[in-house]
C-alpha positions in Angstrom: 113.8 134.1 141.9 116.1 137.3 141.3 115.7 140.2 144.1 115.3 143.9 143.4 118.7 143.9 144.4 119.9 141.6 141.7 119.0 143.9 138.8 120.7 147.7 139.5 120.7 148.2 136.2 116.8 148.4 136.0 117.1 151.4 138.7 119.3 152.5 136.4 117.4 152.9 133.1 114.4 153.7 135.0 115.9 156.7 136.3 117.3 157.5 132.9 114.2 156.8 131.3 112.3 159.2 133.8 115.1 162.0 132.8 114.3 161.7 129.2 110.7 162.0 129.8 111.2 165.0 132.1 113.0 166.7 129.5 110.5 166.0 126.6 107.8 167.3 128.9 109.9 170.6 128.6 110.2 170.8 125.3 106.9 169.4 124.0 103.8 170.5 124.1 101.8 168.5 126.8 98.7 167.5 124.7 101.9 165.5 122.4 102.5 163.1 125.3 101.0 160.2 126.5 98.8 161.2 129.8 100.0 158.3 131.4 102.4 156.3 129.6 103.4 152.8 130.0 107.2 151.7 130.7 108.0 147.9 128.0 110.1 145.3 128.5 111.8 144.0 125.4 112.7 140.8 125.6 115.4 138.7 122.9 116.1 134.8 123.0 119.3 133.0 122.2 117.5 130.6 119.6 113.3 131.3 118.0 111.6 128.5 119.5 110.9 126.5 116.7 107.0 126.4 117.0 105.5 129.9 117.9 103.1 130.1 120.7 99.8 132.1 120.3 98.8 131.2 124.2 98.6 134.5 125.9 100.9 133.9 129.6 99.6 135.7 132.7 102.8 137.3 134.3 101.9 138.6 138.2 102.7 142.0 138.9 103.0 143.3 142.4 101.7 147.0 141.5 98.7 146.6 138.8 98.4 148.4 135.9 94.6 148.6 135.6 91.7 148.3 138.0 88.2 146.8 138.4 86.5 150.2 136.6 89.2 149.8 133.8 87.5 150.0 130.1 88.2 147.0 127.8 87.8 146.4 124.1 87.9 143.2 122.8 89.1 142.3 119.2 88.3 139.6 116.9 88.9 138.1 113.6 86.2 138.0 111.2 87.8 136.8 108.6 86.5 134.3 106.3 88.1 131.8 108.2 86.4 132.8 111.4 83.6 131.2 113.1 83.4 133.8 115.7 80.5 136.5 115.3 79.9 139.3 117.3 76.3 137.5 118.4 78.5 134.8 119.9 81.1 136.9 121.9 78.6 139.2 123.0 76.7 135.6 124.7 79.8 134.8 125.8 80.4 137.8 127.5 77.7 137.9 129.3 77.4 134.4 130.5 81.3 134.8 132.3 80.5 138.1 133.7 83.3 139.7 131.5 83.3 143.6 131.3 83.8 144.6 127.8 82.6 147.8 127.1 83.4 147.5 123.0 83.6 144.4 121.4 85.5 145.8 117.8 85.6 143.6 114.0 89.3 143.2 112.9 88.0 144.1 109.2 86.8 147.7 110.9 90.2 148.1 112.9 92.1 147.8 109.6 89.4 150.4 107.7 88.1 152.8 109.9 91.1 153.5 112.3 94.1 153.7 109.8 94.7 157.5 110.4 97.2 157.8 113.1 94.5 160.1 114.8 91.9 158.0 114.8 94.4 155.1 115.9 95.0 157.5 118.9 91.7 158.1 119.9 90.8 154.4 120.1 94.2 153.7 122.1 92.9 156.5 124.7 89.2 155.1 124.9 90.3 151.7 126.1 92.8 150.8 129.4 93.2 147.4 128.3 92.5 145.6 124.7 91.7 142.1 124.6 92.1 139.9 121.5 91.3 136.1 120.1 93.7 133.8 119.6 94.2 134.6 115.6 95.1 138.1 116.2 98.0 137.5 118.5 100.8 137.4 116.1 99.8 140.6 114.9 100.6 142.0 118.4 104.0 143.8 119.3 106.1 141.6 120.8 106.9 144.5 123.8 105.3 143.6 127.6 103.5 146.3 129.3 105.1 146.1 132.8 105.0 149.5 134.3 103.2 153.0 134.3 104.7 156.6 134.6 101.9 157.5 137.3 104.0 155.1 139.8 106.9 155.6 141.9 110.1 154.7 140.7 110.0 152.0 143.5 106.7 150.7 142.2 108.5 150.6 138.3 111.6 148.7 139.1 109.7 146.2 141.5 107.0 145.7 138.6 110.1 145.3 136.2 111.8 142.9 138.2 108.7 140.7 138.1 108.0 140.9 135.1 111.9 139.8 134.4 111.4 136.8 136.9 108.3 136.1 135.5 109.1 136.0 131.4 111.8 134.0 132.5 109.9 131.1 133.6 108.0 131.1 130.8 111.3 130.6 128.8 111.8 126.7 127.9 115.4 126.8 129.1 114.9 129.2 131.5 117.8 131.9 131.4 120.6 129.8 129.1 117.9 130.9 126.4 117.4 134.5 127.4 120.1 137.0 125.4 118.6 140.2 126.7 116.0 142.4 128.0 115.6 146.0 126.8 113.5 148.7 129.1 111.6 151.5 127.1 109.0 154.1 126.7 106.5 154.1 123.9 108.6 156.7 121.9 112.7 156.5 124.0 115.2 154.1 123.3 115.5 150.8 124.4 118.2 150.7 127.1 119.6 147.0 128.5 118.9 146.0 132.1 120.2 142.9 131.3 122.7 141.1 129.1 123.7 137.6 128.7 127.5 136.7 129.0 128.5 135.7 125.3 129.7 132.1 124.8 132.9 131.9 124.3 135.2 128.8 123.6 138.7 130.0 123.6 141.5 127.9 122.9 144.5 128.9 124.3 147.3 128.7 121.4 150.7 129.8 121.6 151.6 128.5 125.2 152.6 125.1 123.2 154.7 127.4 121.1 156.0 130.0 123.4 157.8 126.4 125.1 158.6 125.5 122.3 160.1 128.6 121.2 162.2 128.5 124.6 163.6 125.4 123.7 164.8 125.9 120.2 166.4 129.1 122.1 168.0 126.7 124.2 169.2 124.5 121.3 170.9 127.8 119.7 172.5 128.7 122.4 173.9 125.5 123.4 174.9 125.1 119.7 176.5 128.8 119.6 178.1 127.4 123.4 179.8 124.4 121.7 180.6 126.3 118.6 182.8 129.3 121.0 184.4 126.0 123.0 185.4 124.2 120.0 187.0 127.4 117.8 189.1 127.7 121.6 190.3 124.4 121.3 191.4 124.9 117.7 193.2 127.8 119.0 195.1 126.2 121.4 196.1 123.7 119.0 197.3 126.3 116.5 
């Protein structure tokens, strides 16, 4: 498993990540921001695995991003597929001990919270959303690994292990990973780490640069011969 150490880019676009946000918090008015916004780690692989997985992965972070009093909303498909109801979940709930606070219809996410206000609102209610298995390809494809309430020491480690831990998710491990990308909700994406393109270069020309020499060689041995024979023709005149 990869140190802290093994990564300085990470401290790197951390750091230049924090600038950014220093800056907008200059020139935007504060209600605009996030309160508490939430560093992503990007993640792009060689080769799509042929058959997409809709498991969710539990990835260890050393510095948490929520906490026991942390409101969650759960989201489920109620489509006419579905055999969930919210009867059911709410059972369910309460038979693991599972504290949901809002238990939301897919169908009423996609009607009543299409204004990008109301989509706000819903995003600041919540800490953490939870969904069924359906929804999950409708997720972004970004990891939550980090928030801006932390030390930068807290951000990199979580980063780092979040790295380490993608990665051994990865079927082939790192000869499948081609990149990860660190970003805010709203910055750019900047690379804390990029694979070493393949390259199979065939070195051409060495054959020919010997050969080259030689027919050189041939010349000048011919243009040699040539000056010795036009002297002894000389001579004989």
């Amino acid at each position: 498993m990869a140190s802290v150490g093994s990564f300085p880019t990470v401290q790197k676009a951390v750091n230049a990540l924090l600038k950014w946000r220093n800056s907008k918090l200059q020139t935007e008015k504060p209600d605009l921001l996030e309160s508490d916004e939430f560093a992503y780690l990007v993640l792009t692989l060689k080769k799509i695995p042929p058959k997409a997985r809709v498991n969710a992965y539990k990835v260890p972070l050393p510095n948490p991003l929520h906490s026991q009093l942390s409101e969650l909303c759960l989201i489920y498909d109620d489509g006419p597929k579905s055999n969930l109801t919210k009867d059911f979940i709410q059972k369910k709930i309460k038979a693991e001990n599972i504290p949901i606070s809002k238990i939301l219809k897919l169908s009423k996410l996609k009607t009543d919270y299409v204004p990008f206000e109301a989509k706000r609102k819903l995003l600041h209610s919540y800490d953490m959303f939870l969904v069924d298995r359906r929804i999950v390809p409708l997720l972004p494809n970004v990891v939550r690994v980090a928030k801006l309430s932390m030390s930068v020491d807290e951000i990199v480690e979580n980063v780092v292990a979040a790295i380490n831990g993608i990665v051994d998710i990865v079927p082939k491990k790192w000869r499948d990973v081609r990149s990860f990308h660190l970003k805010f909700l709203e910055s750019l994406a900047l690379p804390v780490y990029q694979a070493v393109p393949d390259l199979t270069l065939k070195i051409e020309g060495a054959k020919s640069d010997e050969e080259g020499k030689e027919a050189v060689k041939e010349v000048v041995k011919s243009e040699s011969k040539g000056l010795k024979s036009e002297k002894v023709s000389k001579k004989k005149g």
